[in-house]
N, C-alpha and C positions, 0 to 999 in steps of 0.2 A: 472538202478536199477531193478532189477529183481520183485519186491514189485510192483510196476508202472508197467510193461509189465504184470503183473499177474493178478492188476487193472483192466486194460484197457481193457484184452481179458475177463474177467468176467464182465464186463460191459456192453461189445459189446452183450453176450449171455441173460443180462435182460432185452435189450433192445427190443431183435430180432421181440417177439409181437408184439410192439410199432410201426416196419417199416414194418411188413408184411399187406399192403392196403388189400387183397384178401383174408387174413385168414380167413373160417368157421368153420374150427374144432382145435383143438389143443388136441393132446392128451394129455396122463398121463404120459407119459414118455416124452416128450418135458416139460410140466410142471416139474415133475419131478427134470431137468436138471437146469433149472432156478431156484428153490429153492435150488440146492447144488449149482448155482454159488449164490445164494444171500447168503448162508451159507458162503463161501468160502470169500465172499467181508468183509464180517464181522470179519473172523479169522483175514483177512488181518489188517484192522482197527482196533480190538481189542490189535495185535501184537502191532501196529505201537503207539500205545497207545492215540489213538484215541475211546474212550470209550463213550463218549453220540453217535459219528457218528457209531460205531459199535453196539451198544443201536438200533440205528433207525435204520439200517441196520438190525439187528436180526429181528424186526417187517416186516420187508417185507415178512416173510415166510410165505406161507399161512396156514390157520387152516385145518387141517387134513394131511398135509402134511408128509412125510415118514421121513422126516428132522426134521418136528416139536418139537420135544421131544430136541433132538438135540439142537436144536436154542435157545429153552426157557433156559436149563439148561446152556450152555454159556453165555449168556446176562446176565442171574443173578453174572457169573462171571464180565462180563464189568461193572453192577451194581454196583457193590462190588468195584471195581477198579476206578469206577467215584464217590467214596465216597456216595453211593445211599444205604446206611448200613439196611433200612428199607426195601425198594422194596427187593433189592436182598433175605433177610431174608425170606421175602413174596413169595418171587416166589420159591427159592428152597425149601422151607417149601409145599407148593403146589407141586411140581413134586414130593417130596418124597409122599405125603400122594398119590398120583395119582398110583406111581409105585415105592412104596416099595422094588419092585426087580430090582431096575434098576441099569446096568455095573458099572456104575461110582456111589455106593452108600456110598463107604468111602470117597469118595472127595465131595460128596456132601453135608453130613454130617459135613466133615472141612468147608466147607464153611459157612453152617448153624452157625456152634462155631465160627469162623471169625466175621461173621456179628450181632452176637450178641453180642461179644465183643468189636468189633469197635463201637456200636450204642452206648452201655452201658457208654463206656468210652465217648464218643461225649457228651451224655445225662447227665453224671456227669461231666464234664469240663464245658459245658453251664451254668448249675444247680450251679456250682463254680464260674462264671462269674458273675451268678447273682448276687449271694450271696456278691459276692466283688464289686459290686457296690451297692447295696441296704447299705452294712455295710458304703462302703466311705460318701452317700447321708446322713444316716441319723448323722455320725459324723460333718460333714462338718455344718447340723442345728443348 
């Protein structure tokens, strides 16, 4: 499967620090590389609907990273898709106040209205749970 061979060689590239004994420098561009494979692993996982693992895959990208921006505004999508209707709200809510002008600001926006609608509804169905069992208990007296 092409998904697994995609894996593996983006796996093999986060590791590479890890097995280099003699490393003293690492540049910005070998870093760099590693944060679009950790980007990369995460599309991967996020596809495959694999959504907390592409969650904690997003977090491996470091802070200030060129990807950064990138990573955050996707997770809030695998957010949203592992029913996380709060976080994701919070974070794309955060990238926009951050960058206002940023490419993807009509989809980031959909998302924003997504996730406040799914919370809403989540938050009135619960609220509706209650209410139907607080009604059943105190009949039931």
């Amino acid at each position: 499967d092409d998904s697994d061979a995609a894996t593996g060689y983006f796996c093999s590239i986060v590791r590479q620090p890890a097995r280099a004994k003699y490393t003293f420098f690492v540049s910005e561009n070998t870093l760099e590389v590693i944060d679009r494979a950790w980007l990369a692993l995460a599309r991967i996982r996020h596809d495959e609907g694999k959504y907390v693992r592409a969650i904690e895959t997003y977090r491996q990208i470091a802070r200030g990273s060129p990807v950064e921006f990138e990573s955050r505004y996707e997770s809030a999508w695998s957010l949203f898709r592992a029913n996380r209707f709060a976080e994701a709200r919070t974070r794309i809510a955060g990238l926009i106040d951050e960058n206002p002008r940023m490419v993807d600001f009509p989809a980031a926006f959909l998302l924003l209205g997504y996730s406040l609608a799914c919370s809403s509804s989540t938050e009135n169905s619960s609220i509706g749970q209650r209410e139907h069992s607080v009604s059943r208990t105190t009949r039931s007296t």
